[in-house]
Structure formats: structure tokens, C-alpha cells
C-alpha positions in Angstrom: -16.2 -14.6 3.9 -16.2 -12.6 0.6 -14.0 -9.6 0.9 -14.9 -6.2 -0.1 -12.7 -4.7 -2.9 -11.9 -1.5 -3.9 -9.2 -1.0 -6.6 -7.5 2.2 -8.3 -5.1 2.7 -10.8 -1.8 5.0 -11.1 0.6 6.0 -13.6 3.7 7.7 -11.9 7.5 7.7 -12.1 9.4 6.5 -9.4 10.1 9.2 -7.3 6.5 10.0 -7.1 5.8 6.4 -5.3 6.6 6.9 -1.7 4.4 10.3 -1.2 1.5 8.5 -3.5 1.5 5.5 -1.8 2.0 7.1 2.0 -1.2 9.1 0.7 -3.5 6.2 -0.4 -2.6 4.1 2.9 -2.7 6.8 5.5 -6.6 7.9 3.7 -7.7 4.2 4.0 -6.3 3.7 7.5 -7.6 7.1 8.9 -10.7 5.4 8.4 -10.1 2.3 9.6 -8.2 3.5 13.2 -10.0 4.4 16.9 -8.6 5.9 19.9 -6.8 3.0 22.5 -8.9 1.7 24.8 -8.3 0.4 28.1 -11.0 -0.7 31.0 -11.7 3.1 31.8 -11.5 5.4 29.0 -10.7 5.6 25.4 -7.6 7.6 24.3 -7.4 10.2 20.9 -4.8 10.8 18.6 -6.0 13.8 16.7 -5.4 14.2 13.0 -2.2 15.1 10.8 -1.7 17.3 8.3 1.1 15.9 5.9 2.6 18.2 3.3 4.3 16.5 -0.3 7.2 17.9 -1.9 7.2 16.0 -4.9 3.4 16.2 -5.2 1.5 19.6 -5.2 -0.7 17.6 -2.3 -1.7 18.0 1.3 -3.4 15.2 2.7 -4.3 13.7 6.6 -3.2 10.6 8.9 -3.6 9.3 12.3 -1.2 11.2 14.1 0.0 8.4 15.5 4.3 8.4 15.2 3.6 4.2 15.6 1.5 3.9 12.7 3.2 6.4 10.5 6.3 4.1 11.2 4.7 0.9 10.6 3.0 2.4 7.2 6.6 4.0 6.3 8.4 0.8 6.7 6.6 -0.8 4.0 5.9 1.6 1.9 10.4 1.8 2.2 10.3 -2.5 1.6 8.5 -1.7 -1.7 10.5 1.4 -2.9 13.7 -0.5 -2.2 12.6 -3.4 -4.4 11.3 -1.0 -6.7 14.4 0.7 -6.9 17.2 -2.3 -7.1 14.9 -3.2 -10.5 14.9 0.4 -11.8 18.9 -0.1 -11.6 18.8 -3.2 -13.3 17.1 -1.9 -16.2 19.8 0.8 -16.1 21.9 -0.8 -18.6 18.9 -0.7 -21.2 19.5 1.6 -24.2 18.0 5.4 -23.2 18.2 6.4 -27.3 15.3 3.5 -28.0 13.0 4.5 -24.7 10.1 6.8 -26.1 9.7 9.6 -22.9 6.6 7.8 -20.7 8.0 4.1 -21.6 5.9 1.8 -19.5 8.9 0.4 -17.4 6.9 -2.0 -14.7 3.8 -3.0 -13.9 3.0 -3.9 -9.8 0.7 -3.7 -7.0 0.2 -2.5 -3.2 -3.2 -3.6 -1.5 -3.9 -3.0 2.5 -6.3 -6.3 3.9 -8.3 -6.0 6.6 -8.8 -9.1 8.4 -9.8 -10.7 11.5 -8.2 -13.3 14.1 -9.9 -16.2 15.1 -7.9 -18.8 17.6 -7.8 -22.5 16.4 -9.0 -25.4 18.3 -6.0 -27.7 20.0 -7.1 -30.1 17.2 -6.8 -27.4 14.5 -3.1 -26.6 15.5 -2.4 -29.9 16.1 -3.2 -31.1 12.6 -1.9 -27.2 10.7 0.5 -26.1 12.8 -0.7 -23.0 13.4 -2.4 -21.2 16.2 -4.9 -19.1 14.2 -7.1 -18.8 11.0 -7.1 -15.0 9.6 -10.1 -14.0 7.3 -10.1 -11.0 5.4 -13.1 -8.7 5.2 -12.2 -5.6 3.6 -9.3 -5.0 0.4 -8.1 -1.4 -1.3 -5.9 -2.1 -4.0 -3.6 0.3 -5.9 -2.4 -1.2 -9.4 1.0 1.1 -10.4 2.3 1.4 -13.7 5.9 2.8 -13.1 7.2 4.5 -16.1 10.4 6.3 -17.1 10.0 10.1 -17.8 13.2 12.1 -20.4 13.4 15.2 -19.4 12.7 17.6 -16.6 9.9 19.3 -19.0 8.0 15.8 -19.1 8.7 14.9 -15.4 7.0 18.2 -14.4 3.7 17.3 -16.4 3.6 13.5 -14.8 4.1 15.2 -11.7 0.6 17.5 -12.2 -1.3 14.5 -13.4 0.0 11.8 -10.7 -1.4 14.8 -7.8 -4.6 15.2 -9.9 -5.4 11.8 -9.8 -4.6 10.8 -6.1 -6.8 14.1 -5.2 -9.2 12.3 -6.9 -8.4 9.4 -5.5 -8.3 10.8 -2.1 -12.2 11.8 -2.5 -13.3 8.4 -4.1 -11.7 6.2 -1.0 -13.5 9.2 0.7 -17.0 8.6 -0.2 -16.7 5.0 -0.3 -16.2 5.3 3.7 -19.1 7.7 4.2 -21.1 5.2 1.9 -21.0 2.8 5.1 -18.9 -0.5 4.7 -19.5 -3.8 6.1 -17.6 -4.0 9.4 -17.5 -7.3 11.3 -19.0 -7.8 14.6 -16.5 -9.6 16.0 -14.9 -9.4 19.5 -12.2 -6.2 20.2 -8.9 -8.6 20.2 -9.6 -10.2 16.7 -10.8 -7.1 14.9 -8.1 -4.4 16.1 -4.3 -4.3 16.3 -3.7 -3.6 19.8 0.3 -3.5 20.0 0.4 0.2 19.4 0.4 2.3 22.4 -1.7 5.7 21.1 -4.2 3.8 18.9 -5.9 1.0 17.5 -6.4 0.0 13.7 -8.3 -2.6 12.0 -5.9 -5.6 11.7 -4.5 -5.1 8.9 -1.4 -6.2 6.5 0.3 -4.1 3.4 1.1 -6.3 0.7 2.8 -5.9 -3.0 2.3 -8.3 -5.6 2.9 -8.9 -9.5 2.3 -11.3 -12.0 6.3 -10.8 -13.2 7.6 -10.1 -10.0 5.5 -11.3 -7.1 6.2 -10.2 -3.2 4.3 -9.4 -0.1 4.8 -6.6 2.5 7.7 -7.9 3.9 9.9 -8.4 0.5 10.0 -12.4 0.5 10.2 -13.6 -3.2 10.9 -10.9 -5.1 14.8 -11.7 -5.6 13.3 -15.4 -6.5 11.4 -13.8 -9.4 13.2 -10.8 -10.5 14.8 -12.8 -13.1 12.2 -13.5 -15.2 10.8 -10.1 -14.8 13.3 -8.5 -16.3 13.3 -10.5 -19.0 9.5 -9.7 -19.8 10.5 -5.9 -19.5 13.6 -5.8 -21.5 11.8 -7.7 -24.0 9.5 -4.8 -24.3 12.6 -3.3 -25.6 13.8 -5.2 -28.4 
């Protein structure tokens, strides 16, 4: 199956990173969510207004205190990795770094995917119990950079809520464009293990060519070496 893409691109500093990318994931997955459903009804969750305080924006999620959890634990994998090489690079000489210098270049995507149950000959021979096969990706490409002074911090801080409005309204009318949705059956498609909703199944991930990493952190000590040698070479 060929997965549909969508990708975007942000320049921010760091401390603009957890609202930006709580903003991007919750707008993709208030999309991609429906009420629970048992055998006799289906349950709402209503809608959420979030408020920034970094960001001069407001945006909506699934008000869902599960989800918002789930979404907030990754988003605070990826800010901690974040952060622990922002403190490496600490050490780097702040006289020779021009004001916006391009400090790290990463990614966060969201895949949705579906389940499908392998054969007793299938898990035999892979030893695993099920294929997944993604159908739908949203990507964010982040360039991270280092702002001087409070004056420049400020302006990034206009442009980085500019362009996730914008953002916001592009994932917007790619929904109400229609997407391809598999017809698949309810317990391959949907996450049922949250008790007020259902989402796609879906996973967060975070990867780089310097760094690598997926939603859960693995690798990135393993390759943080060499990735801060490509950065503080970008100093010399």
C-alpha cells in the first residue's frame, strides 16, 4: 500500500517546539478520531479549546484527557532529546553564532496504519503476530535554531505562530478535500484502548539523517555522537 504524504516545514527555537508540535498533532488527529463505540451507542468527546503562551495561537483537540496524554508524552520524548543536544552544544563559542544560527535539523511525522493478524505460519517463520501497513503520513521537518537576544526571539516567535496558522488551515483543507480511508474492519483501523474515544491507529515518530529516533527515544544516544560532530562543524 502506498501511503499518503503530507509534509510541512518549520523554523523555530526551542521553546517554541512543544506548543508547535502539540498544535500540528492534535489538528491532524482531530480529524482522524470518532466517538467510542460499544454494541449500543456511540460516545462524544466534544472539542477543546487550547490556549499558547509562547505562541500568540489558539487552536482545538479531542477533548479527550487520554489522548492529550498519549500526544503529550511524545511530544516530552522529543523535547527531552531535543534538549540534552541543545546542552551539548552549550559549550560552543556564543561570540562566532550569527543570531538565527541553524543549530539542528530533525523530524516528527504521525502514521496512520492498519493491523492485520498473521497466519500461525507467518508467526511461526517472523516471530511476530501481526503485519502493520501504513495508509496515511503528515510530516513536520523542524529546523531548530538559536535566537541572541530577547528583541530577535520576539520576531521568531511572530513568524513561528504565522506559519502554524497557516499550517493549521492547510492540514485543514487537505481533510475537507476527502482522503483515502481504508475499508478495513473496526479493530485494525482504530485504537480501541482509550476509554472516551477512538483514533485512527496511529504512531508519533521523530527521525534524522544525523541523529535518527522514533517516538519512543530508541537510538538517539547511539547516534548523538556523530551528530554533534556535523553541527559543531558548522562552526568552525
Amino acid at each position: 500500500m502506498n501511503a499518503l504524504r503530507h509534509k510541512y516545514h518549520l523554523t523555530a527555537e526551542i521553546r517554541h517546539l512543544k506548543e508547535s508540535l502539540l498544535c500540528f498533532l492534535h489538528t491532524i488527529l482531530l480529524h482522524r478520531t470518532v466517538g467510542k463505540r460499544t454494541q449500543n451507542e456511540t460516545f462524544g468527546t466534544g472539542l477543546k479549546e487550547e490556549k499558547c503562551s509562547w505562541l500568540d495561537l489558539t487552536y482545538l483537540r479531542v477533548n479527550s484527557p487520554e489522548l492529550r496524554w498519549q500526544v503529550e508524552e511524545k511530544v516530552e520524548d522529543f523535547l527531552s532529546a531535543m534538549t540534552t543536544t541543545a546542552r551539548t552544544l552549550s559549550h560552543l563559542d556564543q561570540d562566532r553564532m550569527p543570531n538565527e544560527a541553524k543549530v539542528l535539523n530533525t523530524s516528527v511525522k504521525i502514521e496512520f496504519f492498519t493491523r492485520r493478524k498473521k497466519s500461525a505460519w507467518e508467526q511461526w517463520t517472523t516471530w511476530t503476530a501481526e503485519d502493520t501497513a501504513v495508509w496515511e503520513m503528515w510530516e513536520l521537518d523542524l529546523s531548530i535554531v538559536k535566537v541572541g537576544t530577547t528583541e530577535d526571539l520576539h520576531r521568531l516567535s511572530e513568524k513561528v505562530s504565522d506559519d502554524i496558522n497557516m499550517m493549521v488551515l492547510q492540514i485543514c483543507s487537505a481533510m475537507n478535500r476527502g482522503q483515502y480511508i481504508p475499508k478495513s474492519a473496526s479493530s485494525s483501523l482504530f485504537d480501541g484502548s482509550l476509554k472516551d474515544c477512538m483514533p485512527y491507529n496511529h504512531r508519533i515518530k521523530w527521525t534524522d539523517g544525523g541523529m535518527g529516533g522514533n517516538g519512543s527515544g530508541d537510538s538517539i544516544s547511539d547516534k548523538l555522537h556523530s551528530s554533534l560532530e556535523k553541527i559543531i562543524s558548522f562552526y568552525a
